[in-house]
PyMOL Python script that loads the backbone (N, CA, C, O; Angstrom):
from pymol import cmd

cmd.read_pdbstr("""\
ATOM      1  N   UNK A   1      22.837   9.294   0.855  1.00  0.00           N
ATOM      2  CA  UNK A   1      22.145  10.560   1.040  1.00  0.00           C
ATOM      3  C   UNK A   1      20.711  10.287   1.486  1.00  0.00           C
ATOM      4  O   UNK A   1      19.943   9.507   0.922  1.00  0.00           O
ATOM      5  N   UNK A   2      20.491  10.888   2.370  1.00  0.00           N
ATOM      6  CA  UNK A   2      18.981  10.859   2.906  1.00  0.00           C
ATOM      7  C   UNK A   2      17.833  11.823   2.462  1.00  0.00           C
ATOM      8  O   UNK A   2      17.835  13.018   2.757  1.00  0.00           O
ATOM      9  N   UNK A   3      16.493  10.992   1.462  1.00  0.00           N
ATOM     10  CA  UNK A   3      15.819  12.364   1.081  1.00  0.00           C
ATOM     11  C   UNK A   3      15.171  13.015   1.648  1.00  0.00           C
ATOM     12  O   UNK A   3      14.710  12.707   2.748  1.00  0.00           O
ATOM     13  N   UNK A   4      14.885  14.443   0.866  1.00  0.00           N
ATOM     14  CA  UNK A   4      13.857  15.320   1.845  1.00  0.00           C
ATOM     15  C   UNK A   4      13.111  14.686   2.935  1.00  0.00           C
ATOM     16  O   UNK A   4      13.042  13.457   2.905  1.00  0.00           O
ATOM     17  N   UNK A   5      12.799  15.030   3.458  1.00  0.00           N
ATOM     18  CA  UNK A   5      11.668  14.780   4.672  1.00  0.00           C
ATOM     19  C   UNK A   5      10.104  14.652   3.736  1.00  0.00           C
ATOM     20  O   UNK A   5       9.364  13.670   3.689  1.00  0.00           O
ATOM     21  N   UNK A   6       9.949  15.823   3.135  1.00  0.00           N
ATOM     22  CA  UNK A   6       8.472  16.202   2.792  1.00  0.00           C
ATOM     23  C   UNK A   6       8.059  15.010   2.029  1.00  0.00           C
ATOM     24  O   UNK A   6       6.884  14.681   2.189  1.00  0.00           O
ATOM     25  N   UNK A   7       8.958  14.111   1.029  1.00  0.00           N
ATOM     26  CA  UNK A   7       9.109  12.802   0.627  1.00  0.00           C
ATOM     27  C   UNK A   7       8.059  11.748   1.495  1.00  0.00           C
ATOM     28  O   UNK A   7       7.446  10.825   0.959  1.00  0.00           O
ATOM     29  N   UNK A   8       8.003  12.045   2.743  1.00  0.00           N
ATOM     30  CA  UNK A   8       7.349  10.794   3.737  1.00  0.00           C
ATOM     31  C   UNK A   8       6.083  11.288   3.591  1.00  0.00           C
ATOM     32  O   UNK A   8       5.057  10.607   3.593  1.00  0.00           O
ATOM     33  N   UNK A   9       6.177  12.789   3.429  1.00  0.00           N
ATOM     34  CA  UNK A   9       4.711  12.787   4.159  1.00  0.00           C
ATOM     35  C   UNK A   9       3.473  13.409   2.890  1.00  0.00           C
ATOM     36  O   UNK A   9       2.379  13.910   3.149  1.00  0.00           O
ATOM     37  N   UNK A  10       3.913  13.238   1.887  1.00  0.00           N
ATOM     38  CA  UNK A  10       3.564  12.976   0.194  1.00  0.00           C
ATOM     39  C   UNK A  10       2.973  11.959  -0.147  1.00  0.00           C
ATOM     40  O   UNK A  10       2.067  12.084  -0.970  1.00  0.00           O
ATOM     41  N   UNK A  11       3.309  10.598   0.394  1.00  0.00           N
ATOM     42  CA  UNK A  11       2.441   9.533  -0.018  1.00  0.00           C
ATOM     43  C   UNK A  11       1.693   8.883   1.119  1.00  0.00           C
ATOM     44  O   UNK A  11       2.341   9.409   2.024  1.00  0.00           O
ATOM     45  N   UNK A  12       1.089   8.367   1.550  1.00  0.00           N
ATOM     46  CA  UNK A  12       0.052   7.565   2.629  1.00  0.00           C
ATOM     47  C   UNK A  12      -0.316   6.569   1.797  1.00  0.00           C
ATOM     48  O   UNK A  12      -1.403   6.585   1.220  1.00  0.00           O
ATOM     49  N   UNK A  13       0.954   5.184   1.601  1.00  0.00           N
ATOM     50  CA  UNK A  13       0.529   4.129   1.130  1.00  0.00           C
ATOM     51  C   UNK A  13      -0.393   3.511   1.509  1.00  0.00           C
ATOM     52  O   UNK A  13      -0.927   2.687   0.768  1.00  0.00           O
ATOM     53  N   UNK A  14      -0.887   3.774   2.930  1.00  0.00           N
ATOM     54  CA  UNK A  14      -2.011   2.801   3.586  1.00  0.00           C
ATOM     55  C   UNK A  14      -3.319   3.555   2.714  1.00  0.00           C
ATOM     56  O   UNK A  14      -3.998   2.741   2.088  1.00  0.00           O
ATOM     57  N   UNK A  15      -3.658   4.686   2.623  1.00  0.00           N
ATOM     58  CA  UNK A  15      -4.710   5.143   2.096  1.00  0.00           C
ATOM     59  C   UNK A  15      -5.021   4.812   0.422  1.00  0.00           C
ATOM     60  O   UNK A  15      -6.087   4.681  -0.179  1.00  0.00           O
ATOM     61  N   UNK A  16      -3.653   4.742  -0.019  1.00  0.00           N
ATOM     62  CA  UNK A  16      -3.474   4.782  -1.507  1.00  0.00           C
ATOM     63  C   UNK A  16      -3.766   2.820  -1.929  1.00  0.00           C
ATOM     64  O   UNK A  16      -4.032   2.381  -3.048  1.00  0.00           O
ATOM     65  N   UNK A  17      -3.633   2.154  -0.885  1.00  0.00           N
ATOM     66  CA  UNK A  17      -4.148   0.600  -0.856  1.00  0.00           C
ATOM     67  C   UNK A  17      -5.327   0.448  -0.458  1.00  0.00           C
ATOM     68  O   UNK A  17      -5.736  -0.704  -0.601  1.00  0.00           O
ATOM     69  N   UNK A  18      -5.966   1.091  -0.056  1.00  0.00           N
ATOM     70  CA  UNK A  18      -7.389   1.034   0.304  1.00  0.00           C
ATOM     71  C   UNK A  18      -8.302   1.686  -0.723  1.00  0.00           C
ATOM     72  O   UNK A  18      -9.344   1.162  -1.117  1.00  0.00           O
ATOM     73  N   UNK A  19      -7.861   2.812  -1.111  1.00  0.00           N
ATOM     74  CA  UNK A  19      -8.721   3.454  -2.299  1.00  0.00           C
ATOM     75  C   UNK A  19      -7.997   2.442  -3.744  1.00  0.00           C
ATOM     76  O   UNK A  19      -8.520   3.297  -4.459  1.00  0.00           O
ATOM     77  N   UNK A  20      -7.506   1.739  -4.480  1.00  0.00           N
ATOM     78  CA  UNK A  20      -7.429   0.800  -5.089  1.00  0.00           C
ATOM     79  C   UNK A  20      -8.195  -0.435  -4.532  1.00  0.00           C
ATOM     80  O   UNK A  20      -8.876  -1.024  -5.372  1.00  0.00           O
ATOM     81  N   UNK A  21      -8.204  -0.845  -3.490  1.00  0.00           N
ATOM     82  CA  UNK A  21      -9.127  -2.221  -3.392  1.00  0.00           C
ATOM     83  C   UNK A  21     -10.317  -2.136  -3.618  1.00  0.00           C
ATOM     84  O   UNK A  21     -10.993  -3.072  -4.044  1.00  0.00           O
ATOM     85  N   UNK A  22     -10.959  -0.414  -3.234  1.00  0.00           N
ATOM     86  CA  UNK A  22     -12.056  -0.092  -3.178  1.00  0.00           C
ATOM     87  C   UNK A  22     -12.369   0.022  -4.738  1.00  0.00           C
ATOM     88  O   UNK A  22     -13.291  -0.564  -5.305  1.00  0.00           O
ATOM     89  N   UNK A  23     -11.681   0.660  -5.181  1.00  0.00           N
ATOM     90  CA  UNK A  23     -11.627   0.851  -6.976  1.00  0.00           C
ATOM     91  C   UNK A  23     -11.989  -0.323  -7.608  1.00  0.00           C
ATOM     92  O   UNK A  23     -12.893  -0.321  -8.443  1.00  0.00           O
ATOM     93  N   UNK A  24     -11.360  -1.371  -7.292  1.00  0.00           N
ATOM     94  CA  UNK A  24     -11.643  -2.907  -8.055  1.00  0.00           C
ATOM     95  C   UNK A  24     -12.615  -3.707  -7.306  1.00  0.00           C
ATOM     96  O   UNK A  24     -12.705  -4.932  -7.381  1.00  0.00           O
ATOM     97  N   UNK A  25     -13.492  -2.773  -6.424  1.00  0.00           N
ATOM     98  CA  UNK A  25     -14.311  -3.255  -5.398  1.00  0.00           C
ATOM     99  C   UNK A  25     -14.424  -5.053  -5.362  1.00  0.00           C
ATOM    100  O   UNK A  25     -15.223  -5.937  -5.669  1.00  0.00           O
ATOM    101  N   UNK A  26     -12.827  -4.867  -4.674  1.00  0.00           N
ATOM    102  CA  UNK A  26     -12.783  -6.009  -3.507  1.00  0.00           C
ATOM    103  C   UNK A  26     -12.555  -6.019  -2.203  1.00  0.00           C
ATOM    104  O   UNK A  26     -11.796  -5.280  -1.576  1.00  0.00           O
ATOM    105  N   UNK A  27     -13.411  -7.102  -1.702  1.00  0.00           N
ATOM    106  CA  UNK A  27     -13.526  -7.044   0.117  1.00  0.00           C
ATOM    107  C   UNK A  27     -12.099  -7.180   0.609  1.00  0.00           C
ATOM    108  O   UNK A  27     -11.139  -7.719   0.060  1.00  0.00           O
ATOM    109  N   UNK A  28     -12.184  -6.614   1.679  1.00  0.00           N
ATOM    110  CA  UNK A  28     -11.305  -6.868   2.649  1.00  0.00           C
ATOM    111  C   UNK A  28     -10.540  -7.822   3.377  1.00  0.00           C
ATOM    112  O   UNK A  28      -9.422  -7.903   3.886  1.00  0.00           O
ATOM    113  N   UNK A  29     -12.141  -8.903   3.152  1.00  0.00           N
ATOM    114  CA  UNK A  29     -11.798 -10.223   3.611  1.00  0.00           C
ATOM    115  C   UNK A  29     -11.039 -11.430   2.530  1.00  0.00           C
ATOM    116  O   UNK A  29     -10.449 -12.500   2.682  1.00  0.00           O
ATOM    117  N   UNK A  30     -11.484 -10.469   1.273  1.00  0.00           N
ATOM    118  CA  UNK A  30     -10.553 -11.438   0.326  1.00  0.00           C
ATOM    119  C   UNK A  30      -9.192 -10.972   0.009  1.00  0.00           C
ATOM    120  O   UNK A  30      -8.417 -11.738  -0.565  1.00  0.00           O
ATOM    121  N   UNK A  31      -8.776  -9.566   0.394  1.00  0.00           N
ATOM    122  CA  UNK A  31      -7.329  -9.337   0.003  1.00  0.00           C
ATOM    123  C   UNK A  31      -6.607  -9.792   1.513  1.00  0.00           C
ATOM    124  O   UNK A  31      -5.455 -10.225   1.492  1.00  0.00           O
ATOM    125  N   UNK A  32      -7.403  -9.661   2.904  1.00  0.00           N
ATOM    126  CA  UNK A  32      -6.504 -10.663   3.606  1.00  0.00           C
ATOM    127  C   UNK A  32      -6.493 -11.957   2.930  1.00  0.00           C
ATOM    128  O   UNK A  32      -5.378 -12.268   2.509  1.00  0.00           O
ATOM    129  N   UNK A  33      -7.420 -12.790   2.714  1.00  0.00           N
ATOM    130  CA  UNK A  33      -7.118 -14.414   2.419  1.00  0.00           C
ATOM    131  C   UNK A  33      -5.922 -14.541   1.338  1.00  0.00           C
ATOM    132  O   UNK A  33      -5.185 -15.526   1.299  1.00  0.00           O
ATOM    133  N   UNK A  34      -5.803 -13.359   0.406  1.00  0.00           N
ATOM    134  CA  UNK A  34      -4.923 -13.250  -0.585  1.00  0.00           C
ATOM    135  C   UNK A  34      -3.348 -12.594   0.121  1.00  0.00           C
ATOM    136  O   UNK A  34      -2.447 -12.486  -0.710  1.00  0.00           O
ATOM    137  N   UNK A  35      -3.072 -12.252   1.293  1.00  0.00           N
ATOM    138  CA  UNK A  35      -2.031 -11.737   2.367  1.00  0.00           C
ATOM    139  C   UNK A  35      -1.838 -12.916   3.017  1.00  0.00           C
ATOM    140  O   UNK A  35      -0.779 -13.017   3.636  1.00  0.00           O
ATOM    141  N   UNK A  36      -2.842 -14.135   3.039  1.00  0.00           N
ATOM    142  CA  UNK A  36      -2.572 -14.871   4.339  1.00  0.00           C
ATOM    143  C   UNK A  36      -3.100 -14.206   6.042  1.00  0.00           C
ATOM    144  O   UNK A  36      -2.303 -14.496   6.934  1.00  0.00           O
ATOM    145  N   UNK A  37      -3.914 -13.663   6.330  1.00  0.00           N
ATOM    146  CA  UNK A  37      -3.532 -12.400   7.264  1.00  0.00           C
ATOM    147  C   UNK A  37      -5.094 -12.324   7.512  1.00  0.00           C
ATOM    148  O   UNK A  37      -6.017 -12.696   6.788  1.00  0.00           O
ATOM    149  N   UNK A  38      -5.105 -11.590   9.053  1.00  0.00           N
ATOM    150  CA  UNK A  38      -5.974 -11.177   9.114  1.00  0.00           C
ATOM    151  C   UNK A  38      -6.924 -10.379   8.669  1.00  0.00           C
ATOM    152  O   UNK A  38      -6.436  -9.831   7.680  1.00  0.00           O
ATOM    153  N   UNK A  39      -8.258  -9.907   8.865  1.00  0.00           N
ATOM    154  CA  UNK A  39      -8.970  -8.422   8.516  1.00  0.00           C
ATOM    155  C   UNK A  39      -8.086  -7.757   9.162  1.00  0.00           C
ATOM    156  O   UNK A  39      -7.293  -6.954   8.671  1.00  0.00           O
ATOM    157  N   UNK A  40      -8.203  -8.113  10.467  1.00  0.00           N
ATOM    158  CA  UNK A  40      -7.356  -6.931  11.308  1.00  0.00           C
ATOM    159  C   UNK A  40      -6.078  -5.866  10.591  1.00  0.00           C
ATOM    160  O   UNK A  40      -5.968  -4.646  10.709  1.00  0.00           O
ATOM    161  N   UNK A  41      -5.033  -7.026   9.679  1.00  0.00           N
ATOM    162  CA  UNK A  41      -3.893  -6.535  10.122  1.00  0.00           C
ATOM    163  C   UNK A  41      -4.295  -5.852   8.644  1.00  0.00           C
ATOM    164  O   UNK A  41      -3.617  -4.883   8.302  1.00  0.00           O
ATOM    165  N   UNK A  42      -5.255  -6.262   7.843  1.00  0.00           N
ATOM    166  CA  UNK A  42      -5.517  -5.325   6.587  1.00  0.00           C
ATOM    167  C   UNK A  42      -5.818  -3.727   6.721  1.00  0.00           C
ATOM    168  O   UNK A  42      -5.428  -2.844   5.956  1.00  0.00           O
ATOM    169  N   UNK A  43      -6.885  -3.542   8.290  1.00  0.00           N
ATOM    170  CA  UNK A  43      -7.029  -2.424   8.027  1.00  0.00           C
ATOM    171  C   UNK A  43      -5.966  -1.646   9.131  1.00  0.00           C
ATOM    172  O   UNK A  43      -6.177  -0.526   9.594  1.00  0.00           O
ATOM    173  N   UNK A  44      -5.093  -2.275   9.358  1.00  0.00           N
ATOM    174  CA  UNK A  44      -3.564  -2.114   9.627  1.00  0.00           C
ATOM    175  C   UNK A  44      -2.696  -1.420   8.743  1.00  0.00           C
ATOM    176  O   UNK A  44      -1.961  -0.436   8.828  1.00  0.00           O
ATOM    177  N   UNK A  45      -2.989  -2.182   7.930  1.00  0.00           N
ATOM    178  CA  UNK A  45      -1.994  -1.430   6.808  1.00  0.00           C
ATOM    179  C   UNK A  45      -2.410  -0.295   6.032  1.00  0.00           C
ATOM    180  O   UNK A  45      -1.678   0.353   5.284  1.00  0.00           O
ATOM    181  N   UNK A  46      -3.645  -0.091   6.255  1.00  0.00           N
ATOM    182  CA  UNK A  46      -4.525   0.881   5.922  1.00  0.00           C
ATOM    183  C   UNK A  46      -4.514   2.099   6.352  1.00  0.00           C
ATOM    184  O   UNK A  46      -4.795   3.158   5.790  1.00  0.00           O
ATOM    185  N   UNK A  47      -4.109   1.818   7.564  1.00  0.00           N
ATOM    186  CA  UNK A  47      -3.147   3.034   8.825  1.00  0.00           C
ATOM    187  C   UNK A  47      -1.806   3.792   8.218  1.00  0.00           C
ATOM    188  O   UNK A  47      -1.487   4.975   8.338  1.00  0.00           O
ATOM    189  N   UNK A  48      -1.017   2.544   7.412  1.00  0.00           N
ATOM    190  CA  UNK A  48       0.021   2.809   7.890  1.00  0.00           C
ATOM    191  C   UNK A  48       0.584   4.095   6.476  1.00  0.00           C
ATOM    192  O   UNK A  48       0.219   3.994   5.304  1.00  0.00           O
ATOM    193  N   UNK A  49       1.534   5.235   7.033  1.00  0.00           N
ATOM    194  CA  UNK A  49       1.952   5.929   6.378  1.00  0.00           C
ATOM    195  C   UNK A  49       3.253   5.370   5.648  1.00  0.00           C
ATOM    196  O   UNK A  49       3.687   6.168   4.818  1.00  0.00           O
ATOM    197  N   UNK A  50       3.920   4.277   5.753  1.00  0.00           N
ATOM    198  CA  UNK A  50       5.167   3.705   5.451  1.00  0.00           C
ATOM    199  C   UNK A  50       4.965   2.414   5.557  1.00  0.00           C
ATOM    200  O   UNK A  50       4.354   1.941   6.515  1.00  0.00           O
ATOM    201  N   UNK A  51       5.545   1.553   4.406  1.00  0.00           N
ATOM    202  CA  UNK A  51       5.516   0.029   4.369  1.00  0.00           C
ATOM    203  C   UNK A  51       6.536  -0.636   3.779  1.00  0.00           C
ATOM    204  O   UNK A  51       7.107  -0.167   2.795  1.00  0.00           O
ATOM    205  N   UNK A  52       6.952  -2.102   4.462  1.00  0.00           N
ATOM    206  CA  UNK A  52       7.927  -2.647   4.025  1.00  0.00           C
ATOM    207  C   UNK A  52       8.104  -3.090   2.540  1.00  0.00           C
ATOM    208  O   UNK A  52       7.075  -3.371   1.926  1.00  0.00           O
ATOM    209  N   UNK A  53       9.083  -3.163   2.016  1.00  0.00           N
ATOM    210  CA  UNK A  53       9.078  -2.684   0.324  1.00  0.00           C
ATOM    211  C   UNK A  53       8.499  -4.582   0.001  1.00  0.00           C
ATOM    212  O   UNK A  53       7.641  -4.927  -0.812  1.00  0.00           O
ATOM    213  N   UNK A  54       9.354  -5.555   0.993  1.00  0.00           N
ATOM    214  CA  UNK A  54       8.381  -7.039   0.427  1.00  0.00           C
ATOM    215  C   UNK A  54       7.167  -7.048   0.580  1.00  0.00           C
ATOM    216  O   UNK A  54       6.517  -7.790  -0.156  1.00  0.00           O
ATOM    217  N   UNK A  55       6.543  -6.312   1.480  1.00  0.00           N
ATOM    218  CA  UNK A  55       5.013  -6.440   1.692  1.00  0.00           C
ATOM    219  C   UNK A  55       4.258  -5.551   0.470  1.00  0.00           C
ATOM    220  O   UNK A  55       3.198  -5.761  -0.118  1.00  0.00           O
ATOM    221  N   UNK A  56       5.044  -4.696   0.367  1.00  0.00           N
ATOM    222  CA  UNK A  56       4.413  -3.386  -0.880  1.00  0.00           C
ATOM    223  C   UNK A  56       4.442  -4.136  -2.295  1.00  0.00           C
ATOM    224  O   UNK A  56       3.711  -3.788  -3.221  1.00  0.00           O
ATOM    225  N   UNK A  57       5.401  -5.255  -2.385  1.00  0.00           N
ATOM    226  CA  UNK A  57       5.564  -5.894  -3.560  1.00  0.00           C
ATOM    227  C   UNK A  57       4.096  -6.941  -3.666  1.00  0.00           C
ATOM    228  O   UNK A  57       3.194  -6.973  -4.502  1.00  0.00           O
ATOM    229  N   UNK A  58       4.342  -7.731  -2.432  1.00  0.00           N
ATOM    230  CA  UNK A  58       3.167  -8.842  -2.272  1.00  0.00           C
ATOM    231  C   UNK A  58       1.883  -7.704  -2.814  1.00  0.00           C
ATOM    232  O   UNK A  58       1.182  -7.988  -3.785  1.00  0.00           O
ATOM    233  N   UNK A  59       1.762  -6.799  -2.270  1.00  0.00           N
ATOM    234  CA  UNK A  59       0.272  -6.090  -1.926  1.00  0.00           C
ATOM    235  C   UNK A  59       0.004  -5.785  -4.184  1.00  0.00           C
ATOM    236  O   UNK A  59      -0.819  -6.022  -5.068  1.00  0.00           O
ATOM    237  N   UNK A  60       1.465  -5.102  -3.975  1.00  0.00           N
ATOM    238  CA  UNK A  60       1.299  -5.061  -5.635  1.00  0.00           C
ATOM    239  C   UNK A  60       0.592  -6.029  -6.763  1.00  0.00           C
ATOM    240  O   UNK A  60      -0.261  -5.887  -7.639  1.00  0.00           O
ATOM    241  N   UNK A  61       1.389  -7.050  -6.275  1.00  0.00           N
ATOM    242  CA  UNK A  61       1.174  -8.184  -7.207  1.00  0.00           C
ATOM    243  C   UNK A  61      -0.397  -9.177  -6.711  1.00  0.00           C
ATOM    244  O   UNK A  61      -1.012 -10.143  -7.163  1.00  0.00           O
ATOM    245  N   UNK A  62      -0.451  -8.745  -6.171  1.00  0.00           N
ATOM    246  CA  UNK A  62      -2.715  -9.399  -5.894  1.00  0.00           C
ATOM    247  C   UNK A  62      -3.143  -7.982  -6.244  1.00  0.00           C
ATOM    248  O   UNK A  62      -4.007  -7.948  -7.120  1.00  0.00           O
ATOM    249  N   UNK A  63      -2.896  -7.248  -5.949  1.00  0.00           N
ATOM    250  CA  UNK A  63      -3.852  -5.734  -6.439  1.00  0.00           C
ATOM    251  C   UNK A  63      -3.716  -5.258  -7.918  1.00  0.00           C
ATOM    252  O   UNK A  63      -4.302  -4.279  -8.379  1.00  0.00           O
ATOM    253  N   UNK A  64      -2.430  -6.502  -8.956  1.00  0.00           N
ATOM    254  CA  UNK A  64      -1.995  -5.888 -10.106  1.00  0.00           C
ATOM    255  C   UNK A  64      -1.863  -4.314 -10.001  1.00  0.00           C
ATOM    256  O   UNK A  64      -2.487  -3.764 -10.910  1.00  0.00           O
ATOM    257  N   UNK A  65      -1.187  -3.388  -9.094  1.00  0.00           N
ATOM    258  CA  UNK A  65      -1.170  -2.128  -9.322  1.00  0.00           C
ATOM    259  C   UNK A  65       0.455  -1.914  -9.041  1.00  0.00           C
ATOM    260  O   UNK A  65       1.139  -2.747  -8.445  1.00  0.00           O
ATOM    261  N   UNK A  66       0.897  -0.811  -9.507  1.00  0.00           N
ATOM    262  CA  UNK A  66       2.094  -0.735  -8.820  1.00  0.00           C
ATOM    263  C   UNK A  66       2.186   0.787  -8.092  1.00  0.00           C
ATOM    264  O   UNK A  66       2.128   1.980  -8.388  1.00  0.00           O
ATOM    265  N   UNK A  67       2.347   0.012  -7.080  1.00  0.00           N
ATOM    266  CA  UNK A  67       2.369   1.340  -5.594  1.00  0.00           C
ATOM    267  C   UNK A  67       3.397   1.924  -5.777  1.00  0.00           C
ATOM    268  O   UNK A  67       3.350   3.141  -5.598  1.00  0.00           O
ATOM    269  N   UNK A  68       4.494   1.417  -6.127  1.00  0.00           N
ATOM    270  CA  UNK A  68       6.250   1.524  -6.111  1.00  0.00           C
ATOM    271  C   UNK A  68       5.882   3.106  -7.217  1.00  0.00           C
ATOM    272  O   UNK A  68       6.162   4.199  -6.724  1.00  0.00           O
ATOM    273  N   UNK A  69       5.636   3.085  -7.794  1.00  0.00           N
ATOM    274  CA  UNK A  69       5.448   4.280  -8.530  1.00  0.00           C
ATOM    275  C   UNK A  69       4.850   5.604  -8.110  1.00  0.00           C
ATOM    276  O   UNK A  69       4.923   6.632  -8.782  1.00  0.00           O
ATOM    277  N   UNK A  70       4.133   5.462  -6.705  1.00  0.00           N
ATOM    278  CA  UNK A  70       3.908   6.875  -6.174  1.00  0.00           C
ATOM    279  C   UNK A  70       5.049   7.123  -5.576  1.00  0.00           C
ATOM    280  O   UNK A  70       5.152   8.312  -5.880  1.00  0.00           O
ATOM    281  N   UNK A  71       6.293   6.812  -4.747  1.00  0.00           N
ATOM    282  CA  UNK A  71       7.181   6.941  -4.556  1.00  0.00           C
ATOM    283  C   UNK A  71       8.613   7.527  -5.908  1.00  0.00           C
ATOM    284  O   UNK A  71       9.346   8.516  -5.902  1.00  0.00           O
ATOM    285  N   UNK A  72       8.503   6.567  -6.728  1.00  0.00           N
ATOM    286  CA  UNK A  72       9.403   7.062  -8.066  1.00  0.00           C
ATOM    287  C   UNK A  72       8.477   8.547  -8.402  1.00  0.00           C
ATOM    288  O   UNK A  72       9.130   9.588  -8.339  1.00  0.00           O
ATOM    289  N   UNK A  73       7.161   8.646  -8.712  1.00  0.00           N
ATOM    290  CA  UNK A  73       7.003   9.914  -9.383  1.00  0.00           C
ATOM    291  C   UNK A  73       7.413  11.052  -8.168  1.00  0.00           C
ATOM    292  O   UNK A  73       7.547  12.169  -8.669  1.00  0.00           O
ATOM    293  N   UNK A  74       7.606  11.033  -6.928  1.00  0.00           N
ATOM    294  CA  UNK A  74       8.332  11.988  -6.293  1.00  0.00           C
ATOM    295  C   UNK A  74       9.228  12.079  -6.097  1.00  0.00           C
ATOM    296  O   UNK A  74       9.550  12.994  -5.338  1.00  0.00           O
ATOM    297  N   UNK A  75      10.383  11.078  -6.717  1.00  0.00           N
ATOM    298  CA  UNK A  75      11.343  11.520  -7.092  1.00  0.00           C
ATOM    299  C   UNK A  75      12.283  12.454  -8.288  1.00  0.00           C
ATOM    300  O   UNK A  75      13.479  12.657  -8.497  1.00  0.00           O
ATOM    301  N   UNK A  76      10.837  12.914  -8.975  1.00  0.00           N
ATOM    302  CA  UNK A  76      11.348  13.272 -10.195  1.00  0.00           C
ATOM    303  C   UNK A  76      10.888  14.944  -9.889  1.00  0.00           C
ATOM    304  O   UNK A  76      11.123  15.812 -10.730  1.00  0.00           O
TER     305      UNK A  76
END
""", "prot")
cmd.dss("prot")
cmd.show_as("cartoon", "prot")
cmd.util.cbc("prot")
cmd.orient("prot")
């Protein structure tokens, strides 16, 4: 089964990873070195409205936050 639509456009993981890095005010340049990755592709992901669930895990586990949970609380 495929969910709602309105589902996608409820969370903006890229925004919701940027306002946490900012929260634990760390640079940019250290959560790429902690990605492996460019600045670039950081404020890449910063863009992005949808992200791959291994990358959302990686991003989790250096940010100690769990993102995976703005997704579960709209499922309820």
């Amino acid at each position: 089964m495929v969910p709602p639509l309105f589902l996608y456009f409820m969370v903006h993981i890229g925004h919701l990873i940027e306002e946490e890095l900012r929260k634990q005010e760390r640079s940019v340049t250290w959560f790429a070195n902690k990605l492996y990755c460019d600045r670039t592709n950081v404020y890449s992901i910063f863009k992005r409205e949808s992200i791959d669930t291994a990358l959302l895990l990686r991003i989790s586990n250096i940010l100690k936050h769990n993102f995976f949970y703005y997704y579960t609380k709209e499922l309820k």
